[in-house]
C-alpha positions in Angstrom: 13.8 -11.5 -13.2 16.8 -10.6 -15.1 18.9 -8.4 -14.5 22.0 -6.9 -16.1 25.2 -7.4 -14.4 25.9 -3.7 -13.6 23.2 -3.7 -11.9 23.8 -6.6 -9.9 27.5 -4.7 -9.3 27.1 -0.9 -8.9 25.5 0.5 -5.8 24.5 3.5 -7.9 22.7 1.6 -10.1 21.2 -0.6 -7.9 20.1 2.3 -5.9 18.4 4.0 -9.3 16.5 0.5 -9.6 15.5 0.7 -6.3 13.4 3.9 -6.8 11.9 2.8 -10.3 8.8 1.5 -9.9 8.7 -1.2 -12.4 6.7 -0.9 -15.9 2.8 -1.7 -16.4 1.7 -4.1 -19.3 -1.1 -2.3 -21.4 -3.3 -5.6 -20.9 -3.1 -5.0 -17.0 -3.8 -1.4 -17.6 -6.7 -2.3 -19.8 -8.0 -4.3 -16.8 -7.5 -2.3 -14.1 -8.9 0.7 -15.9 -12.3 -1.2 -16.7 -12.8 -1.7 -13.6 -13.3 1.8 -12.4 -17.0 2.5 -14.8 -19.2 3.7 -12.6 -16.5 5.8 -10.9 -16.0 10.0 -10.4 -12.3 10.5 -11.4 -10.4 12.9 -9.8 -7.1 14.4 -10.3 -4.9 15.7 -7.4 -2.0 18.3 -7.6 1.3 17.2 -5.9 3.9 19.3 -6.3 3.1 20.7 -9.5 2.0 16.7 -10.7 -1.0 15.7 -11.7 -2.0 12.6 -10.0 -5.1 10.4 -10.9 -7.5 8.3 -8.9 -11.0 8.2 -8.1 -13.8 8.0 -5.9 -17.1 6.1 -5.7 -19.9 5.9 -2.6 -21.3 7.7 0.2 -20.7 7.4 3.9 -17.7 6.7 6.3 -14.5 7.8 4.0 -12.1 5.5 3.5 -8.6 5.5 1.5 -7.9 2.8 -0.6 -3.8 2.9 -1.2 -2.3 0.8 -4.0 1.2 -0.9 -3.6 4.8 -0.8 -5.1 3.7 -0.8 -9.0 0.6 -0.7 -8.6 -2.1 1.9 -9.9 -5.7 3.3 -8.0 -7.3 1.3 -11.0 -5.8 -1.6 -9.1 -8.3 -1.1 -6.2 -11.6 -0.4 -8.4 -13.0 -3.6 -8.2 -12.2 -3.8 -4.3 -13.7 -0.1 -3.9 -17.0 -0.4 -5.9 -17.8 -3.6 -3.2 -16.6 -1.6 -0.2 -18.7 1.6 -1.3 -21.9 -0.3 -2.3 -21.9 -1.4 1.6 -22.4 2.1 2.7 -19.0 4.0 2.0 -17.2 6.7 0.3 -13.7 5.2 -1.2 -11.1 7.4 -2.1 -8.3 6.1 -4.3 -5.2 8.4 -6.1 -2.1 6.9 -8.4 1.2 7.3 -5.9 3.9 9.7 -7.9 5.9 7.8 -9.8 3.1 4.8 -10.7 0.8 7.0 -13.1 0.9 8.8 -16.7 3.1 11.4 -14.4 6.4 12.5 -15.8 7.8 11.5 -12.7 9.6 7.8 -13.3 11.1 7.2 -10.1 9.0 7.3 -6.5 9.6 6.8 -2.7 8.2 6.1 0.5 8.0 9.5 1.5 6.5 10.8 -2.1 4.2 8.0 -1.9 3.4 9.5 1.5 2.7 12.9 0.5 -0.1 11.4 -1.8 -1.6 10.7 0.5 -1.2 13.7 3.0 -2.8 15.8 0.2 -5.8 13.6 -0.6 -6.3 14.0 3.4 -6.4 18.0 3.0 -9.0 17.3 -0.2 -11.3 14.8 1.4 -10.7 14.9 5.2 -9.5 12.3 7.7 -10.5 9.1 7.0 -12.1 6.9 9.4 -10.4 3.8 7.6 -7.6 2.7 5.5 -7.1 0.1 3.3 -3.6 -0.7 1.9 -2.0 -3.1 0.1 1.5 -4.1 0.6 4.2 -1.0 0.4 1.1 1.1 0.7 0.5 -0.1 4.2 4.1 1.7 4.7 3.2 4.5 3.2 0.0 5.4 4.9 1.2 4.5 8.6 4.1 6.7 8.0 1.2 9.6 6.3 -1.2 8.9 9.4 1.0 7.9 12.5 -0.2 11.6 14.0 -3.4 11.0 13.7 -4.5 7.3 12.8 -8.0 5.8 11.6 -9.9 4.0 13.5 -9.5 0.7 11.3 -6.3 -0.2 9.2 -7.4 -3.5 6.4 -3.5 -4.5 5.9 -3.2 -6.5 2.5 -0.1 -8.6 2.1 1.7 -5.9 4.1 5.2 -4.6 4.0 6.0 -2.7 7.1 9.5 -3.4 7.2 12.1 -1.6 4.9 15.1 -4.4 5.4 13.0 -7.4 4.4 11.8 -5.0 1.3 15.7 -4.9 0.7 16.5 -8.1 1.2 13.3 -9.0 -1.3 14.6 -6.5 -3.6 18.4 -7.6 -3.0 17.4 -11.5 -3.5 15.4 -10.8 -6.6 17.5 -8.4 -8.2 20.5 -11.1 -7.4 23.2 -8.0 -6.2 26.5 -9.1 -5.2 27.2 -9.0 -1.8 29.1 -5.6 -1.4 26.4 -4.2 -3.8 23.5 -5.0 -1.4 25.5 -3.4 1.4 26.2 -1.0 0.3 22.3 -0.3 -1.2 21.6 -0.8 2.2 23.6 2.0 3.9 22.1 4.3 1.2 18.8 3.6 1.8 18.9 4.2 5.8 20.7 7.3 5.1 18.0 8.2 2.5 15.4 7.5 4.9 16.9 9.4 7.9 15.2 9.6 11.4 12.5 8.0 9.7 14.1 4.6 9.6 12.7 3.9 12.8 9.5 3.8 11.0 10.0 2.5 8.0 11.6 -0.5 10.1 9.0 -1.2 12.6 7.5 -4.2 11.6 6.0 -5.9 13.7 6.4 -3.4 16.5 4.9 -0.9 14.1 2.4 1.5 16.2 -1.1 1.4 14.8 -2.3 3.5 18.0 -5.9 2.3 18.9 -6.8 1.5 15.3 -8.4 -1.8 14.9 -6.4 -3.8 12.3 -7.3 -6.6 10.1 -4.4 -8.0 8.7 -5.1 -10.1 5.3 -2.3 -12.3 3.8 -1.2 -15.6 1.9 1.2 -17.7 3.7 2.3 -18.6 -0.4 2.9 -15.2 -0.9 6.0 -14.7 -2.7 6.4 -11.2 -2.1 5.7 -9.9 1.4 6.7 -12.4 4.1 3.3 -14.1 5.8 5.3 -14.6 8.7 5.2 -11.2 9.6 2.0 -10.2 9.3 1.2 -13.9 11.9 3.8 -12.0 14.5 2.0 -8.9 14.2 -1.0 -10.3 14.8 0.2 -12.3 17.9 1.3 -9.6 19.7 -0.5 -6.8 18.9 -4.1 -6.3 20.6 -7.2 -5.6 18.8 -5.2 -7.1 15.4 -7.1 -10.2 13.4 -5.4 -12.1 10.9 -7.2 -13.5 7.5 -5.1 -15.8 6.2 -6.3 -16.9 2.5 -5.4 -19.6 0.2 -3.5 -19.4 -3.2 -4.2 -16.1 -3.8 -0.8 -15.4 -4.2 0.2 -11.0 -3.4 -1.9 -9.6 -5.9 -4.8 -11.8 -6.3 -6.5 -11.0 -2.8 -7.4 -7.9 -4.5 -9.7 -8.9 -6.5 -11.3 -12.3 -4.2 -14.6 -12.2 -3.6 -14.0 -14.3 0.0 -11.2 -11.2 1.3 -13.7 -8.5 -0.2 -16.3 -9.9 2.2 -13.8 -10.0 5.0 -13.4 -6.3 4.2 -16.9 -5.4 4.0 -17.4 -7.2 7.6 -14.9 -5.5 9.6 -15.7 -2.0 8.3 -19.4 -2.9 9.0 -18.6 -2.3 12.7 -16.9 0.7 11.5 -20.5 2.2 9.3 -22.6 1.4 12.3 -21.0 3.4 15.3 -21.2 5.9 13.0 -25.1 5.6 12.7 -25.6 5.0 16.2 -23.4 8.2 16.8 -25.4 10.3 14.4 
């Protein structure tokens, strides 16, 4: 990762990268996008943006929230297996991360994505999210949680995103700080959220937590505590799939499609 030196020096700046989600190749496009034939896209209004996604299946709803970067294509593959086991999927681009003219993005914004897909398709009765995602949609759903939470490589805590970032990005010392101080003030009373963790309240949800101890992205160590201490929490812990590639493995997809099977049948035995 390189990057320039004013960067590494000036808050403002580092701040500015902070919120800029970073660029998509047009071969990852090209890959994601293929994956969604088959699909119903679907375009959602948020605040006066346009905001693509898709959705695929019939049954219990579930939301299928993409990461830092990433794109709704990014879950098709994932969402076509989930639906074809007796689900509707749900899946919208987070502001910022699509062909919006927006080119900087937030928790909060990415948030609000998914508040508004709520008041389009209901309350869903599970939630799968990958990395910064999982943020995003505890903080969108800590008044009223689903009843299962699939966690992908999760990032539930905003000071070892910063320290990620901070390491990465190689900021000086009083540059980090200071990006640090910015950010809490940015994020308000809702730091207390956005720095949960492992202490992060899921209510009753049942969580599956999936994640590679080789990640390089999202500490595995994390989502091991959060398991440990948290009832009704199971941990999946895969093998050289690296943060991105669980995505797309057919052994995690299967994981998926067995927890929410408890999920599908209450619902038919409460029908």
């Amino acid at each position: 990762m390189k990057v320039p030196l004013a960067v590494r020096a000036v808050p403002s700046l580092a701040v500015r990268a902070w919120f800029t989600p970073p660029p998509l190749s047009d071969r990852r496009r090209a890959i994601w996008e293929s994956s969604l034939e088959g699909t119903e896209s679907i375009t959602l209004d948020v605040d006066g943006n346009s905001l693509k996604g898709f959705v695929h299946g019939q049954g219990p709803l579930v939301f299928l929230v993409h990461g830092w970067g990433g794109r709704a294509a990014q879950m098709g593959r994932l969402g076509k297996s989930v639906a074809a086991h007796g689900f509707k999927v749900v899946a919208v681009d987070s502001p910022g991360h699509g062909e919006q003219k927006w080119d900087r993005s937030d928790i909060f914004q990415m948030s609000t994505a998914l508040q508004a897909l709520k008041e389009r398709f209901g309350q869903p009765e599970a939630v799968i999210a990958h990395s910064l995602g999982s943020m995003a949609a505890v903080y969108a759903f800590q008044d009223e949680m689903p009843e299962r939470f699939v966690l992908l490589a999760p990032m539930l805590d905003v000071s070892e995103a910063l320290a990620t970032f901070a390491g990465r990005a190689r900021l000086l010392p009083w540059s980090a700080a200071l990006l640090r101080r910015r950010i809490r003030r940015f994020c308000g009373d809702s730091w207390a959220v956005f720095a949960a963790g492992t202490a992060t309240d899921f209510g009753e949800a049942q969580v599956m937590v999936v994640h590679d101890p080789a990640d390089p992205d999202t500490r595995f160590e994390s989502s091991a505590v959060l398991a440990a201490v948290r009832d009704q929490t199971h941990l999946v812990v895969t093998k050289s799939k690296g943060h991105n590639g669980i995505l797309a493995d057919d052994q995690v997809v299967g994981e998926i499609e067995r927890f929410l099977t408890g999920l599908s049948a209450t619902r038919q035995r409460s029908a």
